[in-house]
C-alpha positions as CSV (number, residue, x, y, z in Angstrom):
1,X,27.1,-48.2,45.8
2,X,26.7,-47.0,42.6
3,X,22.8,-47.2,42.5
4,X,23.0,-45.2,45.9
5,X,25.0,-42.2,44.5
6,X,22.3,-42.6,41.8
7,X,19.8,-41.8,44.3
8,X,21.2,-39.0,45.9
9,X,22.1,-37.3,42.8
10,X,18.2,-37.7,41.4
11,X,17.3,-36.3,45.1
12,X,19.8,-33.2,44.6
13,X,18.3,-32.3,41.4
14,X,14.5,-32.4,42.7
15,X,15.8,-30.2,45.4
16,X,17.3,-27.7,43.3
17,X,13.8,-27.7,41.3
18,X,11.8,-27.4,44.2
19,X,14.3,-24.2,45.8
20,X,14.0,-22.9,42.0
21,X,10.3,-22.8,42.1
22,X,10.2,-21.8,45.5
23,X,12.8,-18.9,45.1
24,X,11.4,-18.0,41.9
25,X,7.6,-18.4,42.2
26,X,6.5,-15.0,42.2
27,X,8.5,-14.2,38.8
28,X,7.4,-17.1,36.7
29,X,3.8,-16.4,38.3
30,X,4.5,-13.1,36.8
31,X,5.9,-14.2,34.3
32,X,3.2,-16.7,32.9
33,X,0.4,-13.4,33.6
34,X,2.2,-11.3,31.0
35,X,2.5,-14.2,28.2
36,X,-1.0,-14.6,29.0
37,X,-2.2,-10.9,28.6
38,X,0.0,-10.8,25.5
39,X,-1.7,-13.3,24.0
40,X,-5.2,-11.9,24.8
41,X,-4.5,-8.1,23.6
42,X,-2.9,-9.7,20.6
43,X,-5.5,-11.4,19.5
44,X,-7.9,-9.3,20.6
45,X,-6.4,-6.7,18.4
46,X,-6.6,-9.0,15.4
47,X,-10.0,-9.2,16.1
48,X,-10.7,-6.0,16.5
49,X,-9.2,-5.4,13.1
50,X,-10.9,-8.1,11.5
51,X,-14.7,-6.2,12.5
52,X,-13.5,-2.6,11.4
53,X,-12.4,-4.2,8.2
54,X,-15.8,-5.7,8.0
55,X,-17.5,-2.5,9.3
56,X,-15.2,-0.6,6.6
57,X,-16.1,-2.9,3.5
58,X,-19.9,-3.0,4.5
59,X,-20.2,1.0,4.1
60,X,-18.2,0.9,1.2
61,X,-20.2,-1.2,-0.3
62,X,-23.6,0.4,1.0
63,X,-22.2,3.6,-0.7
64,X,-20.8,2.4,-4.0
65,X,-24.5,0.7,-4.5
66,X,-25.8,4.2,-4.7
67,X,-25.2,7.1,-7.8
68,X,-23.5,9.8,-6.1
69,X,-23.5,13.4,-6.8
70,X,-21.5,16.2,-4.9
71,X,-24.6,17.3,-3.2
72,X,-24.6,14.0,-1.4
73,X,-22.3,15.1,1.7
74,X,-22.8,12.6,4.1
75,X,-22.0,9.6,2.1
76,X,-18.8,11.8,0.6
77,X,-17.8,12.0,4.5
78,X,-17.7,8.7,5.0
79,X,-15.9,7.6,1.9
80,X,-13.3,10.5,3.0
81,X,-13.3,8.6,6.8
82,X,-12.6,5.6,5.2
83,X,-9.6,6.9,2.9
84,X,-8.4,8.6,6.2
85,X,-8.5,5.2,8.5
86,X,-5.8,3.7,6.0
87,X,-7.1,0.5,5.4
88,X,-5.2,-1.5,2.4
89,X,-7.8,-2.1,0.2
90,X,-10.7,0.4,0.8
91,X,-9.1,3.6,1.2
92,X,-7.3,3.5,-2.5
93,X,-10.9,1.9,-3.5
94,X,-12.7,4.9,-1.9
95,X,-10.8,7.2,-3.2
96,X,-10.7,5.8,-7.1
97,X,-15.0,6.0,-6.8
98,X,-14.2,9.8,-5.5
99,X,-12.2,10.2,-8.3
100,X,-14.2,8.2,-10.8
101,X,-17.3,10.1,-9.9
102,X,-16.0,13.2,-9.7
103,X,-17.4,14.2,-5.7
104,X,-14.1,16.1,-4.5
105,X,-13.0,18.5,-7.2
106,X,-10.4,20.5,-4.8
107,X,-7.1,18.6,-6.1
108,X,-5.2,19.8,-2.8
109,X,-7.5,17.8,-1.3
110,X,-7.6,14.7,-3.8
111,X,-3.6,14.6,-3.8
112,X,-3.8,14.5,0.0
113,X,-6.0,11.5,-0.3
114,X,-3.6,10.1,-2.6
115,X,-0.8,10.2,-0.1
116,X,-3.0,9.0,2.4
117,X,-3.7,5.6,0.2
118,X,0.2,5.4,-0.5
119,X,0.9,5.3,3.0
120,X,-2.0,2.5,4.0
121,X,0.4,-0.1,1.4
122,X,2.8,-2.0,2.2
123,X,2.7,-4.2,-0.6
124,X,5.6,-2.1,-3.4
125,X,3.7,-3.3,-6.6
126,X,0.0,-1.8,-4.9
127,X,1.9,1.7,-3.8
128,X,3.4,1.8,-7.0
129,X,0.1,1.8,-8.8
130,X,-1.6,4.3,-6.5
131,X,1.5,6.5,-7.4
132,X,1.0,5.9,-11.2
133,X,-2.8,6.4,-10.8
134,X,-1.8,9.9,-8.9
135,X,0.5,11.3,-11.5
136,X,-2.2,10.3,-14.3
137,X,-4.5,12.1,-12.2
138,X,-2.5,15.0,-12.3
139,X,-0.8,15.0,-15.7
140,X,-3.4,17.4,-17.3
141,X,-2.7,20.4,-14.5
142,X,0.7,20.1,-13.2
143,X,4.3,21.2,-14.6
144,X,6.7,19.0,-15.9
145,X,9.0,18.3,-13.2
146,X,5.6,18.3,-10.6
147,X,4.8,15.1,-12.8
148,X,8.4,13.9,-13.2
149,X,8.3,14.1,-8.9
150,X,5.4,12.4,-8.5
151,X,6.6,9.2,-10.4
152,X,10.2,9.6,-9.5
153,X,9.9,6.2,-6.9
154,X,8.6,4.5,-10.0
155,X,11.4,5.4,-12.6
156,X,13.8,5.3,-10.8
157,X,12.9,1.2,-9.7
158,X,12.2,-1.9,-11.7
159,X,8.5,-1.8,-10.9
160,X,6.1,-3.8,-13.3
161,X,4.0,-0.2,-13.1
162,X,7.7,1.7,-14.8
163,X,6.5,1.1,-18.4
164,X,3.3,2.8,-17.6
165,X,5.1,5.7,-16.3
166,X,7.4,6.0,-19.1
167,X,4.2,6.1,-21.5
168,X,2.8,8.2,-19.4
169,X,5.8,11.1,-19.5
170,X,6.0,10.3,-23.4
171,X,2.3,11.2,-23.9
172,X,2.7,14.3,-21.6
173,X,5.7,15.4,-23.5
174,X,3.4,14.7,-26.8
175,X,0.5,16.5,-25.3
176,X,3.4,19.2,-24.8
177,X,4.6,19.5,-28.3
178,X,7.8,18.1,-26.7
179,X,8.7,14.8,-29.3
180,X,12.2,14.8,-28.7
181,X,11.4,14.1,-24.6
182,X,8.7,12.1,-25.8
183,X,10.9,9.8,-28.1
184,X,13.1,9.7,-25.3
185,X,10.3,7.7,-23.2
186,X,9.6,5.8,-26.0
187,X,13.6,4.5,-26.3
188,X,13.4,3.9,-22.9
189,X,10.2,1.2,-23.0
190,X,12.1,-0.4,-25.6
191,X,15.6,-0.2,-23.5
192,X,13.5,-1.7,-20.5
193,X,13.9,-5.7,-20.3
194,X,10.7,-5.4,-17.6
195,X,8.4,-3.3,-19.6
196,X,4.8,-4.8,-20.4
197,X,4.6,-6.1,-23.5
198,X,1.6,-4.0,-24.8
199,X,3.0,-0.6,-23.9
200,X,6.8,-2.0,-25.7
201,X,4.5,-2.7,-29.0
202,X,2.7,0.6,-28.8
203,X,6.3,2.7,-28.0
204,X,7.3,0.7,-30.8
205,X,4.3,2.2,-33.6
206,X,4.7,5.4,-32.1
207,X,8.0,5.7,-32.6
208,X,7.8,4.3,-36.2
209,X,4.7,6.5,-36.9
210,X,5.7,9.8,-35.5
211,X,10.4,9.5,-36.4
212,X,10.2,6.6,-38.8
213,X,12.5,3.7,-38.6
């Protein structure tokens, strides 16, 4: 008896899965398509990103070969292209030879290209560089608190780059005529349990050097 219930039971559940397919086909047909087509654009984009990666790093590399000059335009273009597609890695690299070299001398422009480089990171420690490199970039020709705003996201976090900064500010406030602000920064290196090591010794000689103590 029991066996037979058995039996009727096991039949009632392959009906139910045979009604659910049957009721449902279209949808899971559906269903299956989309998971599918997911799956093909997704990795379709990744390899479409892989190749313009590859496309990027070979003109980078074609171009950085050569020695540039500001009369060389078309190459300047394309280095320009390359900060503007946002890439991680070759848009702060383009933009360090454009600096390096000295092919864009409109800062407007060359802080634009900064922020562009920023935004392509998403790694903290790699933005936080690009920012430092941007305010050193600047520190000859901008005011105080222009400088002071352009490395505000590093002071104000515990960033491995916030020593530099702090350097940075001590030597523009030096640079200034400014040693009280400048001994300020200094304190603060040695106040920082993060800072680099190097920059803590030089704060340190400074500091001894230029107040004594």
């Amino acid at each position: 008896m029991s066996e037979d219930i058995e039996i009727i039971n096991q039949n009632t559940r392959i009906e139910k899965i045979k009604n659910f397919f049957s009721n449902n086909y279209k949808k899971l047909i559906g269903g299956i398509i989309l998971i599918l087509l997911f799956l093909f654009l997704y990795f379709g984009y990744l390899e479409y990103k892989k190749r313009q990666k590859a496309e990027i790093a070979e003109i980078y590399n074609q171009i950085t070969l050569k020695e540039l000059t500001t009369k060389d335009v078309g190459d300047i273009k394309r280095l320009i292209e390359i900060i503007e597609k946002k890439d991680p890695v070759y848009s702060a690299l383009s933009l360090y030879f454009i600096v390096e070299n000295k092919l864009v001398n409109d800062q407007k422009k060359i802080n634009n290209f900064f922020d562009l480089a920023i935004d392509s990171q998403i790694e903290n420690e790699l933005k936080n560089l690009i920012i430092y490199k941007k305010a050193l970039y600047n520190s000859d020709i901008v005011l105080e608190n222009e400088l002071l705003e352009i490395l505000n996201p590093i002071l104000k976090s515990e960033s491995v780059w916030k020593s530099h900064a702090l350097l940075l500010m001590a030597d523009y406030f030096a640079h200034n005529k400014d040693l009280i602000k400048s001994k300020d920064f200094l304190e603060e290196i040695l106040n920082s349990e993060i800072a680099n090591k190097e920059i803590r010794l030089e704060a340190e000689r400074r500091l001894k050097r230029s107040f004594g103590g």
